[in-house]
C-alpha positions, 0 to 999 in steps of 0.5 A: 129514352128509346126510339119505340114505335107505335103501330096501330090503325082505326082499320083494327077495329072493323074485325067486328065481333058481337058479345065477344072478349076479343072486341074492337074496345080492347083497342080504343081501351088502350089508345084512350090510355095512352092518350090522356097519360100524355104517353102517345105523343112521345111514341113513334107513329108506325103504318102498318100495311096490309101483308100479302099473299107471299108473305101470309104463306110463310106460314099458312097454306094457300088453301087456308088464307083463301078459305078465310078470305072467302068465309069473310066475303060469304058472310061466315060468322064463325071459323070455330066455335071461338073464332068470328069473323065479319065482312072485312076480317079478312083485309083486318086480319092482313094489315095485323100481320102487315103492322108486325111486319112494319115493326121489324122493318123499323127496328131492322131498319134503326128507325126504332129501338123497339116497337108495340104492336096494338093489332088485332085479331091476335095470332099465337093460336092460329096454325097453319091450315087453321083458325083459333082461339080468336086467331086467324094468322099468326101474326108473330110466326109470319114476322119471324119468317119475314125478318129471316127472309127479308133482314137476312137473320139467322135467330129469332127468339119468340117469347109468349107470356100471353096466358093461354100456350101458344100452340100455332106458334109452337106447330109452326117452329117445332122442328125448326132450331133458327128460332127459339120459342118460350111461353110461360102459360096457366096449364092446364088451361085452353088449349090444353098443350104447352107441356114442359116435356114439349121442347120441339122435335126432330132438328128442333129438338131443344129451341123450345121452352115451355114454363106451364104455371097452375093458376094463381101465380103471380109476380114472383113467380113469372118473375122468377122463370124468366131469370132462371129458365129464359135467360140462360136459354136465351143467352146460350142461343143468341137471338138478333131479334126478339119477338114478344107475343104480348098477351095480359090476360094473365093479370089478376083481373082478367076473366079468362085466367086465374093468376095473379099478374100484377100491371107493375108486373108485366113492367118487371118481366119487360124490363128482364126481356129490354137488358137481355135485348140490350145484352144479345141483340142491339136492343131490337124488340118488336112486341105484339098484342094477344090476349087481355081482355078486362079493358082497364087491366089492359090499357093499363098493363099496356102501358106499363109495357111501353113505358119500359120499352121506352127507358134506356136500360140500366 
C-alpha cells in the first residue's frame, strides 16, 4: 500500500452556503464515507494550515485577496451571481489552499507517496483579480507556484478532469511552459472556454492540452483520451509533480453535467495518472477536491479515487 495522506478540517465546513450545490454536506458526505468503509483509518492525517498573504499572491493581486477579505467581513453574500460567501469565507478560503500547500509539503518531503485534498470552497475557476463558479482561490494554480518556489521544481503538470474547464487555471498558466495543463471537460458547457485550439500562448504556446467532450460520454471515452492525448504529452514533457484538480461532477448522477462517468471510472482514469507518476516523477501526486456535487456519487467516486491512490502500481 502507499503512503497517501488525508487533508482535511471541520474548519471547511463554516464557508457557509445557503441553497447552494457547493455546500459544507459535500464534505461530511464524503468523510462519513470513508468512515464506515473503514478506509480513513488507513490514511494519513495531513493539517492543513492557513496560507498567507505572500503565498495567495502567487497567483492573485493584493487588491483582490483583500477585496474578498473585506466582502467577508462586510457581510457580502455574493461575489458573482454564483459565488457565496459568509462571515469566515475568507480564513475558509486560506486553510483550502494552505491543505494544498500542506500536501506538496508532504509529498515533496517523502512523508506521503500521494495525497487527497477534501477542501473547500474549490478554485480551478477563480482568476487572478476574480471570483467564479463557487471559487474564490485558485487552490491548484497557488500549489504549483508554491512547489516551484518552495521544492525548487522546474515541471509541474495540472490534470483537470473536473466537468466544468478550468478557465482560472488556464489564465494563470497560459503563457508560461514550466507547467503543463490538461482538462478534459463537457463543452460547450460553463464557462464556455476550454477549446481544443487553446494550447496556450506566447512561451507557452503548446503546455496546454484541452480535450472538450459533448455531453453523454463516459468511461471509454475519458478513458480513451487520457492514453491517447495525456499520456504522450505528459510523458514528453517530464513533470516532477502532478497535481489533480479532482472534480466528480462529471458522473452520471450528477445535476450539473450530462456524462456519464462511472464511479469505477474516476478509479480507472487514477489508476492511468498513479503509473504515469509512478514512470516521470517518484509517485509524487497531490489531488485536490473541485466539483461533485450528488453527495452519494461523490463520496463514492472519492473513494474510488483514494483507494487507487493508496495501491502500488502494477
Amino acid at each position: 500500500m502507499k503512503r497517501t495522506g488525508f487533508v482535511y478540517s471541520a474548519e471547511y465546513l463554516k464557508h457557509r452556503t445557503k441553497f447552494h450545490p457547493e455546500s459544507a454536506k459535500r464534505l461530511t458526505a464524503i468523510v462519513d464515507y470513508l468512515k464506515q468503509s473503514g478506509q480513513l483509518k488507513q490514511l494519513l492525517s495531513i493539517t492543513p494550515y492557513p496560507a498567507n498573504i505572500e503565498q495567495m499572491a502567487l497567483v492573485h493581486s493584493l487588491d483582490y485577496i483583500g477585496m474578498v477579505k473585506d466582502s467577508c467581513r462586510q457581510g457580502v453574500r455574493m461575489l458573482d451571481s454564483d459565488t457565496q460567501i459568509s462571515h469566515e469565507s475568507y480564513e475558509v478560503a486560506c486553510l483550502a489552499t494552505g491543505g494544498a500547500l500542506a500536501a506538496v509539503d508532504a509529498v515533496m518531503q517523502g512523508e506521503a507517496d500521494n495525497v487527497f485534498c477534501a477542501v473547500r470552497p474549490p478554485g480551478h475557476h477563480a482568476l487572478p483579480e476574480q471570483a467564479m463558479g463557487f471559487c474564490l482561490f485558485n487552490n491548484v494554480a497557488i500549489a504549483a507556484r508554491y512547489a516551484q518556489k518552495m521544492h525548487g521544481l522546474n515541471k509541474v503538470l495540472i490534470i483537470d478532469w473536473d466537468v466544468h474547464h478550468g478557465n482560472g487555471t488556464y489564465a494563470v498558466f497560459e503563457r508560461d511552459p514550466s507547467v503543463f495543463y490538461f482538462s478534459i471537460h463537457q463543452y460547450p458547457h460553463y464557462p464556455g472556454t476550454g477549446r481544443a485550439d487553446e494550447v496556450g500562448s506566447d512561451e507557452g504556446q503548446g503546455a496546454s492540452l484541452h480535450v472538450p467532450l459533448a455531453g453523454g460520454q463516459g468511461d471509454a471515452e475519458y478513458i480513451a483520451a487520457f492514453k491517447e492525448q495525456l499520456l504522450p504529452a505528459a510523458l514528453a514533457f517530464k513533470p516532477e509533480l502532478i497535481l489533480i484538480s479532482a472534480g466528480f461532477d462529471a458522473h452520471l448522477d450528477d445535476a450539473l453535467s450530462s456524462m456519464q462517468l462511472s464511479s469505477e471510472g474516476f478509479g480507472r482514469l487514477t489508476d492511468i495518472v498513479c503509473r504515469l507518476a509512478d514512470d516521470v516523477c517518484a509517485g509524487r501526486i497531490v489531488s485536490v477536491l473541485e466539483g461533485g456535487y450528488n453527495l452519494p456519487a461523490l463520496a463514492e467516486s472519492v473513494s474510488e479515487h483514494i483507494r487507487r491512490l493508496q495501491e502500488t502500481a502494477a
